[in-house]
Steps between C-alpha positions, in 0.01 A plus 500: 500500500439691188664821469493816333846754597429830318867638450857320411744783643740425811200484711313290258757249453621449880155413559436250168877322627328446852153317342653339247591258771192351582211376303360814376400581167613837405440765212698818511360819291763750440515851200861429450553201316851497587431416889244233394825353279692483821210358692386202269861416383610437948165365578213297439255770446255597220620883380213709373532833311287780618415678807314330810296805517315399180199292519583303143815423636389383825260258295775415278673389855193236590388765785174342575692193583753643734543501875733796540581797357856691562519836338869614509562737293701840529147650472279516817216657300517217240563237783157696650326415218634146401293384849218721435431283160604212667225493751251679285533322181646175571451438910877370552461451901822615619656830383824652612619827374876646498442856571798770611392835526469629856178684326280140437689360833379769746254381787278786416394306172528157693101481441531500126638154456221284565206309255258816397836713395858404448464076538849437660539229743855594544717744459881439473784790449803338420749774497354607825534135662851474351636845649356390858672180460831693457411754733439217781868340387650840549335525806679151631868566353633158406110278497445312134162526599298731741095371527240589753227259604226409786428863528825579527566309747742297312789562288572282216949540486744394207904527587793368362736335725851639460841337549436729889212364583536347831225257437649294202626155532266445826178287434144698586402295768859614667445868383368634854791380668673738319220773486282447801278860386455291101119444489399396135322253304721420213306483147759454236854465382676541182799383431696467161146619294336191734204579737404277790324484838823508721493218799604469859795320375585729218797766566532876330742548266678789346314656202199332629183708477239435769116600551358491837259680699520687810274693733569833417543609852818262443596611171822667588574241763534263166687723303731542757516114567661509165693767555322695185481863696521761242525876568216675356429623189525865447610518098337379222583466123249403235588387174214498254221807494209224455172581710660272783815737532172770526337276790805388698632847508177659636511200749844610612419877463251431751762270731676766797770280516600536120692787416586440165369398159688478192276381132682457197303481163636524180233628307424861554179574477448209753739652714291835499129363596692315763660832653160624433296259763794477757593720777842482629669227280734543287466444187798419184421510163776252372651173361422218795859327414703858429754508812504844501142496509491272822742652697349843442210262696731444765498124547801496655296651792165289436379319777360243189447537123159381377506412098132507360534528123288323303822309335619212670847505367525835673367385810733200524829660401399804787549394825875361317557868403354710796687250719857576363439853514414540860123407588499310787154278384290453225162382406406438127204361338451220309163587218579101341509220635672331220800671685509391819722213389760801414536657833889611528545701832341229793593851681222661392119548554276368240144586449322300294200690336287158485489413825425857605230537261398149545454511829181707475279317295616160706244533689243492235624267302564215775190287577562521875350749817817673440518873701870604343736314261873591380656324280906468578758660284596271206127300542685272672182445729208649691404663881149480509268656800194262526205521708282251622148544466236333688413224175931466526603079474760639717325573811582326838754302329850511623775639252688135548161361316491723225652339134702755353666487186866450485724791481260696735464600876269707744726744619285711701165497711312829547200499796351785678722726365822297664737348256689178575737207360254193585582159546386205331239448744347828513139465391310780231244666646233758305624825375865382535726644240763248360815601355609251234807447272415344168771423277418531091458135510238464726268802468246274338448256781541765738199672326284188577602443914405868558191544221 
């Protein structure tokens, strides 16, 4: 696939790391020749100077020979624009816009984006997508990963299996001997930076972190099988005023059963149009990593610390420091991938900004009848939520029958608004939903069993 990705910032480059993957030929267009530096010199990209809201630079880019655009830039008028001319001057099929402000997202405009006006086929908001992401962790103290799917229905789970976890050391297929009310379908585990499909035979271990899903009805019946109860959160520290801190604390503001929140930001005048939009949180104008600065916080009384700087470093030496001073979890994320190698505090939470921001452009990127895709923290693999249509391959043929590609697994079946854990000689019928685990290494033959 040929592609154009208007912006190299954090957002920019967490998507170009994700494509560069597969067979896709990709130009990135960025003002700051700086970022395009970065880019070209990690990846296999062709750097442009100039902005994507120019048509000579979008001819420069090959346009007329491309089959999608990505405008990503800190700009939503220039990312506007950048698909206007894309569709008007050099008809580039597919067009997907980052845009932030709450102004250009609000359903009473929801008409403008369409052919005749505003040619955006999709609309993304990654700092938006990123603070839910949190906000659903915080909401499930403990969970590496907290996804909705099948109408919500269905919830997608990551934990990691400590040393009290009554399940370790006992293989799956034993597991409801121990917890008769443990109702999952078991996706993936990592262990030791290693993913794989776990098997009857295979056992939990310490440190292990596993993804399964559970009816949602059943969620806390799970957590408890693990013996993962949390208390709820009630206090919340931010560190980092970026527009996520602005997001996730209007999410909490709006939360009855949070009664605190805490942002630190060291710049001033960032501090100030944050106090500005917010209601009742607090905000600290500050150095993130003064002590003084972080106890005046009160992290010793935090339910959990969330770092969301744009700095890495900063992220990964946080949950070290909040944790010796008090805060009882933390959640940091991670804007590089080129760091997840790095990780020092397995304690911790880590949101990868890839896979968050990945995750909703999946869908249009995959060549598959695919209703919702998230892609796992660390791209380690794939959930996909397929439907079959009525020309499906798939139809009337029993799951046993179907060739999948190693390192991947139907996990889920969702018909007539019921989900279930099939077995292997349950048969697809029309309109079924599947839900499917890909790992990285088989998304392309996946793409071609459920085309």
């Amino acid at each position: 696939m040929k592609i154009i990705i208007g912006g190299a910032g954090s957002v920019g480059a967490s998507i170009i790391g994700y494509l560069t993957q597969g067979s896709n030929d990709i130009v990135v267009i960025d003002s700051n020749s700086k970022n395009l530096d970065e880019i070209s010199g990690t990846w296999d990209v062709r750097p442009i100077l100039g902005s994507v809201s120019h048509p000579e630079t979008l001819k420069n880019a090959n346009a007329a020979n491309t089959d999608l655009l990505l405008s990503v830039t800190d700009s939503d008028e220039v990312n506007i624009v950048a698909c206007q001319l894309a569709h008007t001057l050099f008809n580039i099929p597919e067009k997907i816009a980052r845009l932030d402000n709450e102004e250009f997202l609000s359903p009473d405009w929801a008409e403008l984006y369409n052919d005749s006006d505003a040619p955006i086929d999709l609309i993304i908001s990654p700092d938006i997508s990123i603070a839910t992401a949190i906000y659903n962790l915080i909401k499930l103290p403990g969970a590496l990963e907290s996804l909705s799917l099948c109408d919500d229905k269905l919830k997608l789970v990551g934990l990691r299996c400590n040393r009290k976890c009554p399940l370790i050391k006992t293989p799956l297929s034993q597991l409801s001997l121990l917890a008769p009310e443990l109702d999952v379908s078991f996706v993936n585990l990592i262990r030791n930076g290693s993913s794989f499909i776990p098997r009857d035979e295979d056992i939990l271990d310490e440190g292990d972190e596993v993804y399964f899903l559970v009816e949602k009805n059943k969620l806390y019946d799970a957590i408890h099988a693990f013996d993962m109860d949390k208390p709820m959160v009630e206090r919340v520290v931010i560190f980092g005023g970026s527009r996520i801190a602005l997001h996730l604390a209007k999410k909490l503001e709006r939360d009855d059963n949070i009664l605190s929140v805490k942002i630190i930001e060291g710049d001033a005048a960032a501090a100030r149009r944050l106090a500005k939009h917010l209601n009742t949180t607090s905000v600290i104008n500050g150095n993130l990593m003064n002590d003084a600065i972080i106890q005046e916080a009160g992290i010793e009384n935090a339910d959990v610390a969330v770092s969301i700087t744009e700095s890495d470093k900063d992220n990964m030496l946080f949950p070290l420091l909040a944790g010796s001073l008090g805060a009882t979890s933390t959640i940091s994320l991670i804007n590089s991938r080129a760091y997840t190698n790095l990780l020092n505090a397995p304690e911790n939470v880590w949101v990868d900004r890839s896979s968050v921001t990945i995750s909703h452009i999946l869908k249009e990127i995959r060549k598959a009848r695919i209703v919702k895709a998230h892609s796992l923290g660390r791209g380690f693999g794939e959930i996909w939520e397929v439907k079959v249509g009525e020309t499906s391959k798939l139809l009337e043929k029993k799951l046993s029958a179907l060739k999948l590609p190693p390192n991947s697994k139907i996990c889920a079946l969702y018909r007539n608004e019921t989900v279930s854990f099939p077995l292997p000689q349950e048969k697809i019928g029309l309109n079924d939903r599947l839900v499917v685990y890909v790992g990285a290494d088989a998304v392309k033959k996946a793409e071609k069993l459920f085309s």
